[in-house]
C-alpha positions as CSV (number, residue, x, y, z in Angstrom):
1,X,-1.2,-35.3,16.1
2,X,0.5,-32.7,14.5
3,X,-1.8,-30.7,12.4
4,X,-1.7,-29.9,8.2
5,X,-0.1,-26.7,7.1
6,X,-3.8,-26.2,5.9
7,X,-5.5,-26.6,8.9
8,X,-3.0,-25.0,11.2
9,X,-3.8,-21.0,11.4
10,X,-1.5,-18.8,9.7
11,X,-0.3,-15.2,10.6
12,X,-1.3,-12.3,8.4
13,X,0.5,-8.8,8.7
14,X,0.3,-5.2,7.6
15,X,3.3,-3.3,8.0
16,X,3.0,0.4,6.6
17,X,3.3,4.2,7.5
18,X,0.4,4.5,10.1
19,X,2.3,1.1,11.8
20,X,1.8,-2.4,11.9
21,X,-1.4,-4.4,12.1
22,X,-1.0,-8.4,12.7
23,X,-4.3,-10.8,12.3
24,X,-4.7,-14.8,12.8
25,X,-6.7,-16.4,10.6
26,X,-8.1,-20.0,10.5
27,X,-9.3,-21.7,6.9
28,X,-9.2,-18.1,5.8
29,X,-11.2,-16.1,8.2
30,X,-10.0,-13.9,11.3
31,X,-10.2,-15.3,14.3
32,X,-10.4,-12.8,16.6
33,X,-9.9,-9.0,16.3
34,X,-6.4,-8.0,14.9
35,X,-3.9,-6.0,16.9
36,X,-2.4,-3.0,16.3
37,X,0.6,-1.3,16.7
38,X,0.6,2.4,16.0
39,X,4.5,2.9,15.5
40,X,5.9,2.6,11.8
41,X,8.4,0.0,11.7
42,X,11.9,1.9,11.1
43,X,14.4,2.4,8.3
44,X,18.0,2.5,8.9
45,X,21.1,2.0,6.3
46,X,20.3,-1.4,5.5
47,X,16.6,-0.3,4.9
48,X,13.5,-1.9,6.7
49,X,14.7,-2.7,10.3
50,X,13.9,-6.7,10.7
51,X,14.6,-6.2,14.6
52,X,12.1,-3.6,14.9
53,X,9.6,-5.5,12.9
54,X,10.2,-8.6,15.1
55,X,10.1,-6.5,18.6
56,X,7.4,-5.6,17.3
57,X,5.6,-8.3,15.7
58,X,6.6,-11.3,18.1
59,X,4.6,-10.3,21.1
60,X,1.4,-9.7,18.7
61,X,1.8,-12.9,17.3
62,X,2.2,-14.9,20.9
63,X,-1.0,-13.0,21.9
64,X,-3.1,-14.1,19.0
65,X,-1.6,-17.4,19.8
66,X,-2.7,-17.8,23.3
67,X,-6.1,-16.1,22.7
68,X,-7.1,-18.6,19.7
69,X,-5.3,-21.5,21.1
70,X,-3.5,-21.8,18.0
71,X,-0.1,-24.1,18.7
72,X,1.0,-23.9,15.5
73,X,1.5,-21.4,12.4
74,X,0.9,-22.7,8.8
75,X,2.2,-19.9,7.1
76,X,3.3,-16.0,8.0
77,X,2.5,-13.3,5.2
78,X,4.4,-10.4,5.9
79,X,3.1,-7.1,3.8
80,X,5.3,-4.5,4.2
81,X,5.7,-0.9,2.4
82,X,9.3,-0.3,0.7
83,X,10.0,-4.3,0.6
84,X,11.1,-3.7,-3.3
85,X,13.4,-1.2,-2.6
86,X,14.3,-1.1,0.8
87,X,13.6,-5.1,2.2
88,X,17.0,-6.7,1.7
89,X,17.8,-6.9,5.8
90,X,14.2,-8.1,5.9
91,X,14.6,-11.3,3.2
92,X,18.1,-11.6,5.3
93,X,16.9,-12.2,8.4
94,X,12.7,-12.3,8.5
95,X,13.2,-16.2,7.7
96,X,15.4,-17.8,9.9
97,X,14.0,-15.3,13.2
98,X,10.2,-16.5,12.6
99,X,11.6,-19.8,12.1
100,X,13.1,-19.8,15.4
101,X,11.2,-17.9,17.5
102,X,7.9,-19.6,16.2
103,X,8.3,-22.6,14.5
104,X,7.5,-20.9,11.0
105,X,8.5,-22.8,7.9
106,X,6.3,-21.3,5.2
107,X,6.9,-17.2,4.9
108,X,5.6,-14.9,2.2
109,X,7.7,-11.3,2.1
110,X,5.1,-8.9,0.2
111,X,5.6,-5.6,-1.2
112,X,2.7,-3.7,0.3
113,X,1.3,-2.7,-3.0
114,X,0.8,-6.8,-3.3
115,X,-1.4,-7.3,-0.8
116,X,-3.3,-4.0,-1.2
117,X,-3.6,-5.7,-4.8
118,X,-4.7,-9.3,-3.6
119,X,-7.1,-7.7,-1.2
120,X,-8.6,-5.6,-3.5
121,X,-8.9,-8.3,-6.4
122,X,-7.6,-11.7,-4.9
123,X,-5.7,-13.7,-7.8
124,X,-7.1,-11.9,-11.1
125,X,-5.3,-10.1,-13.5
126,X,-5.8,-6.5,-13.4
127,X,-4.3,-3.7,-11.9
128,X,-5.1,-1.4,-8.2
129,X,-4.1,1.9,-7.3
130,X,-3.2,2.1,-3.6
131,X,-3.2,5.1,-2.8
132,X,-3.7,7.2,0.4
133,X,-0.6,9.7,1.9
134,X,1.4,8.0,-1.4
135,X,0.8,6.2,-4.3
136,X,1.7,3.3,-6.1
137,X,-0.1,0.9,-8.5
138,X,0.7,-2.7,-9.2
139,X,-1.0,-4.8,-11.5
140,X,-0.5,-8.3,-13.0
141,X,-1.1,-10.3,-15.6
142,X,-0.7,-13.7,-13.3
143,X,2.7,-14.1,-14.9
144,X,4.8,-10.9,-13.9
145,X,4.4,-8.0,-11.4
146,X,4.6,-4.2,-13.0
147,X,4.6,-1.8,-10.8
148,X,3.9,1.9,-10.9
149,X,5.2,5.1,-9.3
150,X,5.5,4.8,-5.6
151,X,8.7,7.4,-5.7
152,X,8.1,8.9,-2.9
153,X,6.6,12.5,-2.1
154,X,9.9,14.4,-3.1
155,X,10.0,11.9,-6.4
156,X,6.8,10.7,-7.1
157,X,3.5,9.4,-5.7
158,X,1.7,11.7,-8.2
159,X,-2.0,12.0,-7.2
160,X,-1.6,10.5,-4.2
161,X,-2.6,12.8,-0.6
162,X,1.0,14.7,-0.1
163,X,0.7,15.5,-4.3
164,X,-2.4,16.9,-3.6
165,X,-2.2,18.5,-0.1
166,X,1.2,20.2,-1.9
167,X,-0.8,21.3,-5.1
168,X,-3.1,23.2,-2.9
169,X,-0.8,24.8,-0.6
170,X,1.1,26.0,-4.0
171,X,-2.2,27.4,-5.2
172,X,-3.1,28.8,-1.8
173,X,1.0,30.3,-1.7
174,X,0.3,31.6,-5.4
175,X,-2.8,33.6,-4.0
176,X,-0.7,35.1,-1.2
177,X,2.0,36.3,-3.4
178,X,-0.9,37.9,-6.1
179,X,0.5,35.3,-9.0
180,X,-2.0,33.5,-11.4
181,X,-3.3,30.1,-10.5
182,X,-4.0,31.0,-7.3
183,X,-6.9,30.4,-5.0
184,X,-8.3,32.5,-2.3
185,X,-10.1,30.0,-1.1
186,X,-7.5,27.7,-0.4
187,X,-5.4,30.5,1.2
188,X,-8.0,31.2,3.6
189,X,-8.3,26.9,4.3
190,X,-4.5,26.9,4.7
191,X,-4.3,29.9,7.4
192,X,-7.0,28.8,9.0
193,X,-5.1,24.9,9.2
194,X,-1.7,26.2,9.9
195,X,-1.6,29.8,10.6
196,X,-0.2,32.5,8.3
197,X,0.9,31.0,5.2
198,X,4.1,33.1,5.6
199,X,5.4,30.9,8.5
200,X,4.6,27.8,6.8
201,X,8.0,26.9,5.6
202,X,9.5,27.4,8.7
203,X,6.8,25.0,10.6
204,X,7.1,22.3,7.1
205,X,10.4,22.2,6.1
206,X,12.0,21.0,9.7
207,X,9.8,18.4,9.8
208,X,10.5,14.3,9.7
209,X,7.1,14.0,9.0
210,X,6.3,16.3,6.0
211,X,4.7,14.2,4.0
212,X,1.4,13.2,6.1
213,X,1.3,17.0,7.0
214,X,1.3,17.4,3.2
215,X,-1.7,15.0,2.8
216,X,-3.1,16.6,5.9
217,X,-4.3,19.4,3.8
218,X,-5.5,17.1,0.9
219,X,-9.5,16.3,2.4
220,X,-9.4,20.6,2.2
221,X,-8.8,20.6,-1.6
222,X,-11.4,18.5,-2.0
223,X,-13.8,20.2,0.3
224,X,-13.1,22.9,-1.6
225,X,-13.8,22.0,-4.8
226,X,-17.0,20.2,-3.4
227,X,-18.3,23.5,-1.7
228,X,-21.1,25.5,-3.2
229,X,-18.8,28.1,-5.3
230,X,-17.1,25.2,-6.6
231,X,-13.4,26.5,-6.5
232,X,-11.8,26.1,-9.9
233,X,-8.2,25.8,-8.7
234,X,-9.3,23.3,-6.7
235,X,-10.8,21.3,-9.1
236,X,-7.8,21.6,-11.5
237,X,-5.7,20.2,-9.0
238,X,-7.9,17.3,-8.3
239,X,-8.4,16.3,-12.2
240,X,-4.3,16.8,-12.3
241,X,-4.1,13.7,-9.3
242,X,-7.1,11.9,-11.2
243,X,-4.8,12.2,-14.6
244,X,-1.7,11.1,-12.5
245,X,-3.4,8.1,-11.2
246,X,-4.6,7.0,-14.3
247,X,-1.5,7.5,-16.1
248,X,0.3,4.7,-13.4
249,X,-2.8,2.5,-14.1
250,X,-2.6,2.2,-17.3
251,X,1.5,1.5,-17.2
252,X,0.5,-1.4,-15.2
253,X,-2.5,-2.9,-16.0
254,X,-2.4,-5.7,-18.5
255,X,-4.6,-6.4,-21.5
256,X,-5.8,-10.1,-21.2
257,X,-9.3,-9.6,-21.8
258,X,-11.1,-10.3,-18.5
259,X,-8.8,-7.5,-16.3
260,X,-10.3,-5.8,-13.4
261,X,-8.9,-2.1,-12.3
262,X,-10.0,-1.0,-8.7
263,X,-9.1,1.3,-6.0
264,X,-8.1,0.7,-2.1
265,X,-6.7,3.3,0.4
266,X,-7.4,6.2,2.3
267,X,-7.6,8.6,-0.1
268,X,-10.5,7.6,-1.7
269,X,-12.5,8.5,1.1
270,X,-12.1,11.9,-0.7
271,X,-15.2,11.0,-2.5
272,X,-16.4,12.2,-5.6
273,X,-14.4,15.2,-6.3
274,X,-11.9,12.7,-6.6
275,X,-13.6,9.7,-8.1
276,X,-16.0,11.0,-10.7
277,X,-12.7,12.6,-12.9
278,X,-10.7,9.1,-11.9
279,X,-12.9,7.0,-13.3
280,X,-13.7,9.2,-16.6
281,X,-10.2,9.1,-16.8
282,X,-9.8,4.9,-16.3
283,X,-12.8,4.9,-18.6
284,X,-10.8,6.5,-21.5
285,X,-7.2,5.2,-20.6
286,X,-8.6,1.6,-19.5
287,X,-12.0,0.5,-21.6
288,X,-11.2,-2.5,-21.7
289,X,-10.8,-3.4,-18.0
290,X,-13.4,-3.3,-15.4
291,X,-14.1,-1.2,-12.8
292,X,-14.9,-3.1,-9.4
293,X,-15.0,-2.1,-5.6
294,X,-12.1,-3.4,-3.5
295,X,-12.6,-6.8,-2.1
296,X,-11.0,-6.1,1.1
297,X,-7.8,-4.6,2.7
298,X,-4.1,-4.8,2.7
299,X,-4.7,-7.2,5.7
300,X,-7.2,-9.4,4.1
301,X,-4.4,-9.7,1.1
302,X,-2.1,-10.8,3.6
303,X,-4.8,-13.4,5.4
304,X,-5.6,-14.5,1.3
305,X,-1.9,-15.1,0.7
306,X,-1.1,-17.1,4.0
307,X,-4.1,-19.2,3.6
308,X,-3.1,-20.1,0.2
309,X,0.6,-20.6,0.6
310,X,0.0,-23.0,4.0
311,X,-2.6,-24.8,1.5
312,X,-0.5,-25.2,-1.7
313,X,-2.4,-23.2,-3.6
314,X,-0.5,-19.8,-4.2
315,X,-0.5,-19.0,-7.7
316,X,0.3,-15.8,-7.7
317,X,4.1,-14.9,-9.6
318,X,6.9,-14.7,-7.1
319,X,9.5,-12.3,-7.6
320,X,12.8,-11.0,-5.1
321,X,11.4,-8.2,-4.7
322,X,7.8,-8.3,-5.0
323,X,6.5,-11.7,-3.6
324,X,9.1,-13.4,-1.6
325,X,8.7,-17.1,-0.8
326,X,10.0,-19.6,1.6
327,X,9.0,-22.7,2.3
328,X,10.1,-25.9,4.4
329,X,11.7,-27.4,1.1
330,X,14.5,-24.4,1.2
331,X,15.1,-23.2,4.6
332,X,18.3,-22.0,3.6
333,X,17.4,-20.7,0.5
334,X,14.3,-19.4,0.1
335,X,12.0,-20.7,-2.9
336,X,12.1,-17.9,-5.4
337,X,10.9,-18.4,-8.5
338,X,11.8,-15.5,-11.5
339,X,10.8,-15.6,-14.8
340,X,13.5,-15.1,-17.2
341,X,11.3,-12.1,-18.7
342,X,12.5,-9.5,-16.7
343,X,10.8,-7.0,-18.5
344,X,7.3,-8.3,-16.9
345,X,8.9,-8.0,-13.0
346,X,10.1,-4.6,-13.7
347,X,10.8,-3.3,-10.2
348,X,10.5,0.7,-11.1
């Protein structure tokens, strides 16, 4: 007998910088232990490389398959980072490959800031910073998706690990050159992580990875504002990011009265020279939204929004570029649904 969308296990997936993570879940729980792959999926001209996805994602799903005995997929939730911007190939072609290559006829396309979000809260208004090497913050009031920053380290991403790793390195560059605002602390951090601070350029600059080397340096600001002297600079930078963080918060975050804020990513791991100025600072910008631990991951957003798309009950707003929807009724076309607001799906 062929089994209920519900029933069947569906495919969760967490495609970001660090690489791409892929977990089968059954009624909502992993089955299992996810598997990992620890090559970021590429770019190219048409933006996020759907063959390089599916090479990769194809023989992770088959495994799970065979080692859970799961014949059949419900649903596929595909997280991904740069979807808004950079997903068009992706909504192209995602569909109609999974389709083919594993019978998959209910597909959710999510911004990765979306299922950081519906990890961290699950289907709540509110808002979450995701923040860890970048930044971004997405929030909802169950009608519309806002989004917030998420530029990029040579645009945006204020707060986030590169902001900071760069706003030390400045300070630590300022101390070197004998201009205010510098930190002798942080110049003796930075040689001591990368050498003479004269050569730094030259070993930055040529680099395709500049902005996790950027971030790199970020866990040092904060261990230097945490140390006994209690480095000023350092401390100035951090309640700069907290500032930043709030600001994209509060440009996202609606006001209906029961909204949760909360924070997921790797930079948070910083601790409290991070946390106790960020939440002062979502205190004073947000009173009247909540402040709550994340739920769960990226993944577990992913697992959440599979379950509940091969079970009808995804209620969550779908947008183009935000939370893309197919299901067996459109095949060809996939089921989008776009409010006529476009003010409350702004796509910044």
């Amino acid at each position: 007998m062929r089994p209920s969308h519900a029933s069947a296990g569906v495919l969760a997936v967490d495609s970001g910088g660090s690489g791409l993570r892929a977990a089968l879940a059954v009624h909502g729980h992993v089955v299992g232990v996810p598997l990992t792959s620890k090559e970021p999926v590429r770019t190219g001209p048409r933006g996020i490389d759907a063959e390089h996805l599916l090479a990769q994602l194809l023989p992770m799903a088959r495994e799970l398959m065979a080692a859970t005995g799961t014949e059949e997929l419900g649903a596929v939730a595909v997280g991904a980072a740069g979807l808004a911007t950079l997903g068009d190939a992706l909504r192209a072609e995602l569909p109609s490959a999974l389709e083919r290559e594993l019978g998959v006829r209910r597909l959710a396309l999510a911004a990765d800031a979306v299922t950081a979000y519906v990890g961290a809260l699950g289907p709540r208004p509110g808002a979450v910073i995701a923040a860890g090497t970048g930044m971004i913050a997405v929030g909802t009031d169950l009608g519309g998706w806002r989004r917030a920053d998420g530029w990029g380290h040579l645009l945006g991403d204020c707060g986030g690990g590169a902001w900071i790793g760069r706003a030390g390195l400045e300070a630590a560059l300022r101390a070197f050159d004998g201009r205010p605002g510098g930190s002798a602390e942080l110049l003796a951090r930075a040689e001591r992580m990368f050498g003479p601070v004269a050569g730094l350029p030259g070993k930055l600059y040529p680099r395709t990875d500049r902005p996790a080397v950027l971030a790199s340096f970020a866990p040092e600001v904060a261990a230097c504002a945490a140390s006994a002297v209690g480095d000023p600079v350092a401390r100035d930078v951090l309640c700069a990011a907290a500032r930043h963080l709030a600001d994209s918060a509060a440009a996202v975050c609606p006001d209906t009265g029961e909204d949760r804020v909360a924070l997921t990513g790797g930079l948070f791991k910083m601790g409290d020279p991070l946390l106790v100025p960020l939440r002062a600072e979502l205190t004073q910008r947000l009173p009247h939204a909540r402040q709550v631990p994340a739920a769960g991951t990226p993944l577990d957003g992913a697992v959440r929004i599979a379950f509940d798309l091969a079970s009808d009950r995804l209620t969550l707003p779908r947008d183009e570029h935000m939370l893309y929807v197919m299901t067996e009724k459109s095949t060809t076309s996939p089921s989008v649904t776009r409010k006529e607001d476009s003010s409350s799906l702004s796509d910044k």
